[in-house]
C-alpha positions, 0 to 999 in steps of 0.5 A: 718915605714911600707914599701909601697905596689907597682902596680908590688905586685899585682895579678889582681884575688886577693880577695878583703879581702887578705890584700897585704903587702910589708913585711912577717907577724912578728913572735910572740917571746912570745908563751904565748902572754904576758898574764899569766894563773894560772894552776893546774899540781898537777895531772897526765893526762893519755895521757900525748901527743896528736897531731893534724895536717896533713903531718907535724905532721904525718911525712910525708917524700919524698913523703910517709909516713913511718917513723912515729917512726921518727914523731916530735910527736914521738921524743917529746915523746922520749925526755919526757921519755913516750913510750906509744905514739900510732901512725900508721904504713905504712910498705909494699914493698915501705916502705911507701905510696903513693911512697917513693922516696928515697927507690925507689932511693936506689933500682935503685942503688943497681940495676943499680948502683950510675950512669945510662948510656945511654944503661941501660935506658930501664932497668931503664924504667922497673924497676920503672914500676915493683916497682910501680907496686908492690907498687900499688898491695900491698896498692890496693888489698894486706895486705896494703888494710886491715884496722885496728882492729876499736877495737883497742886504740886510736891513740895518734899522730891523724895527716893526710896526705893532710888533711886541717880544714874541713877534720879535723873537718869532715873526719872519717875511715867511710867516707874514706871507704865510697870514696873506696868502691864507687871507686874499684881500677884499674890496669892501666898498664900504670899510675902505682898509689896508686888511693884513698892512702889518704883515706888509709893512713887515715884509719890507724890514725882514725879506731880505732877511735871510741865511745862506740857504734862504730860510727867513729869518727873526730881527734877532737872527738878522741882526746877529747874521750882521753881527758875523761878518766882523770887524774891518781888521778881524773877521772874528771880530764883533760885526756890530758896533752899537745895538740898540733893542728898544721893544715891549711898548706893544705888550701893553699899547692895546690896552688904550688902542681898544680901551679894553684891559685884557691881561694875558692869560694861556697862549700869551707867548703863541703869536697867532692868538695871543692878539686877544689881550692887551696887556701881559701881566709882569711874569709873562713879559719876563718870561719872554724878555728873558728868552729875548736876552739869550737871543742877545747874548749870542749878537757880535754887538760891541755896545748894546742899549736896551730901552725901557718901556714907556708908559702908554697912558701918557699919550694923548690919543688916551684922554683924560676926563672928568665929567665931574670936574672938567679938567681935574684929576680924580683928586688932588695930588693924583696923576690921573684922570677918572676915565681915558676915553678917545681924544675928541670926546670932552669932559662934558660929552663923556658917558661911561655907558656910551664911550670906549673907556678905561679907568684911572685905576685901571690906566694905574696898573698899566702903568705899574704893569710897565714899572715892573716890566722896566725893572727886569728891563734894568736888571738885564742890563745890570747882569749883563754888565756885572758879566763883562758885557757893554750894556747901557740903559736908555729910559724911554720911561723917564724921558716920556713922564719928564715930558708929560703935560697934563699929568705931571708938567701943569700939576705939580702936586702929582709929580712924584717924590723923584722929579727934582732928583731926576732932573724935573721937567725936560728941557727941551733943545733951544731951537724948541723953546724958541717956537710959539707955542712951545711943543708940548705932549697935548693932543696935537692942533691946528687951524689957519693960524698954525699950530695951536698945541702939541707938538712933540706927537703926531696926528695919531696922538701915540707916535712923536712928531720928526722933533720928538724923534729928534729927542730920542735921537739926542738922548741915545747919541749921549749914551753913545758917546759915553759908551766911546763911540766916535762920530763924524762929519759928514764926509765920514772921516773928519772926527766931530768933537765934544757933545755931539748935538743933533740938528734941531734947526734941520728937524724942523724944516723937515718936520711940517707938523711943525713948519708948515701945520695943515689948516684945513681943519680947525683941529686935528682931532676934529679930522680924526673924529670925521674919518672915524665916525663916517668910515669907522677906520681910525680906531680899527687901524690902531687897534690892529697896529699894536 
């Protein structure tokens, strides 16, 4: 029996069409929704991975982009033997754009050593203005400001940064270098920012997207420019053998990024005004899915996995707290916290009046808001099935609530009617059981002794580290061999055979969050904290990577 809705639930600005539940939306643990679909795989498709999506799929990691050889859809790739997967690259004096938190960390140490005494401050102060500085004039006027050759391949991971439905189905390289040159960078001595990184970081995806003539072209057109070449035996075959379109995080992200709760009203599907709210209500996220779907409907992709959405007030950049109550709930059996505010800010510190907040209720219709948006997600799939076509499901949802820390794993009494059913808590890969202290979804720290918590996300607090990356992979290579998908050693020819499992051993020593953590700092949020509060940076970078 469904547990009732409360007064205490509800958010006064609720749209009428958010439905308020008591209990998170149940995961869906069929990917193929129980509806079978004969196909043909007697072919070879040229492109055998192609991806679609926005942070998650690009690989964005403590506050930039820069390890794109370590993108889900690269590890994919790995595993299956194909080394053919073209993806962007973001190199530079900050390793990354807009600002690579842990490479800036891992500068302050070697400059100023694992701990900053009261004296060197100044210096600290200085040096962070000096890198920025140099991070900007790389990215604005140096080698990071010049664009692809547009005369290049097709990118196959087509994934953007920030990007939610209606960039995906309208945003181009053309309509990125339209914003940067109606707006030539300035050099603020003071506010030491990548201005318009978005637009650059999109550049590199998408200016080697284009058709014959030249003309710019969407991801979706792109992949579906891919999907026309055919098969190795048939040119009219389908191009693509997996798709995967894992969007619509964006279309609600902004609302903890900002703690600002903006539900979209007119101008929702005009991509140049519509960064005012930060949350579409559920008919304006259908209404853009389903105009998404026709755009799908015309890619030559044997087999298409679409990912739900997760639930954003679930990362721990958005920190529950309870001045009340240190560390409670706003009651017993309830999955959230009275307030979310920004993570270096504590239970006993935290005013209302003072700090940038969201309210439980408010963070519950977020969520519902989500749950409703992963229902059309899952309908989509359901249709496109029942019509024939090779669609699975991924629950990005289900996979981040089976994760999550402080609101379900350490309260029991908040978890909902569906966990054990579902699976309960994720278990996680042997090789991450085995670490001390096991990866968690907490706020990621560290000090000189190592990592102290978190884990599974970056120093940003909302994207996952190279291991939790790694989770998604290994979630998305299951559903891919369901769907018959054969994967390869690496000389690409010798066939691999039964459960494939990605390389955790290898992800760790990749992942230096994990096998080497930066000590120059007692923790991480104390390093944010520092940054944001003297160059009042941090907060406007995310707030303009949504």
């Amino acid at each position: 029996m469904a547990k009732p809705v409360t007064p205490d639930m509800l958010d006064p600005k609720t749209p009428e069409d958010v439905e308020i539940r008591a209990q998170a939306r149940e995961p869906v643990t069929d990917p193929t929704l129980g509806i079978a679909v004969s196909v043909d795989t007697q072919e070879t498709p040229r492109h055998r991975l192609v991806t679609i999506g926005d942070s998650l799929t690009q690989g964005f990691q403590s506050g930039a982009i820069f390890n794109t050889n370590l993108s889900y859809p690269r590890m994919i790739a790995r595993e299956m033997g194909w080394n053919q997967l073209r993806y962007p690259t973001y190199d530079g004096p900050g390793n990354g754009l807009p600002l690579n938190l842990e490479h800036l960390a891992r500068k302050i140490e070697n400059k100023l050593g694992e701990t900053i005494d009261w004296w060197e401050f100044g210096s600290f102060l200085s040096f962070v203005r000096n890198y920025l500085d140099e991070v900007e004039d790389y990215w604005e006027r140096g080698s990071g400001s010049i664009p692809p050759d547009p005369k290049g391949k097709i990118n196959h991971n087509l994934a953007v940064y920030g990007w939610d439905l209606r960039n995906t189905l309208s945003g181009t390289a053309q309509t990125c270098q339209r914003i940067l040159d109606e707006n030539p960078p300035k050099d603020d001595y003071l506010r030491q920012v990548v201005e318009y990184h978005n637009e650059r970081a999109a550049i590199r995806v998408l200016n080697t997207a284009r058709d014959i003539r030249g003309n710019a072209l969407t991801p979706l057109q792109a992949a579906a420019a891919l999907s026309q070449v055919g098969t190795v035996e048939n040119p009219d075959g389908d191009g693509i053998e997996t798709l995967i379109i894992l969007i619509g995080a964006n279309n609600a992200l902004g609302s903890i990024l900002t703690f600002n709760v903006k539900w979209t009203a007119e101008g929702y599907d005009d991509m140049a005004s519509n960064d005012r709210y930060t949350v579409w209500r559920p008919i304006h996220f259908k209404a853009e899915l389903d105009q998404l779907v026709a755009q799908v409907q015309k890619i030559r992709a044997r087999h298409v996995i679409w990912g739900t959405v997760p639930h954003v007030t679930i990362a721990p950049f958005a920190h529950g707290v309870n001045k009340d109550s240190e560390g409670n709930k706003a009651k017993p059996g309830s999955r959230y916290f009275p307030f979310y505010t920004l993570p270096w800010i504590s239970d006993d510190d935290f005013d209302p009046k003072k700090h940038p907040n969201i309210t439980g209720p408010q963070a519950r219709a977020i969520d519902c808001a989500i749950d409703q948006y992963n229902d059309y997600i899952a309908e989509v799939v359901r249709q496109g099935r029942s019509e024939g076509r090779d669609w699975y499901l991924f629950e990005t949802a289900g996979l981040l609530d089976r994760l999550a820390s402080r609101r379900y794993i350490e309260d029991p009494d908040a978890r909902p009617d569906w966990w054990d059913k579902v699976g309960g808590e994720y278990k996680l890969p042997p090789e991450l059981q085995a670490l001390s202290p096991v990866p968690d979804s907490r706020f990621y720290n560290s000090g000189p002794k190592g990592r102290t918590t978190g884990g599974l996300f970056s120093l940003d607090g909302i994207h996952p580290t190279t291991i939790g990356y790694g989770i998604m992979a290994q979630e998305l290579i299951k559903i891919m061999q369901l769907a018959g998908v054969k994967f390869y050693h690496s000389d690409g020819t010798t066939e691999r055979q039964g459960e494939v499992k990605v390389d955790f051993n290898r992800l760790l020593a990749e992942d230096t969050l994990i096998s080497n953590p930066p000590r120059s700092l007692s923790n991480a949020v104390g390093l944010i904290n520092s940054i944001d509060k003297n160059f009042n940076i941090f907060s406007s970078l995310l707030k303009s990577s949504y």
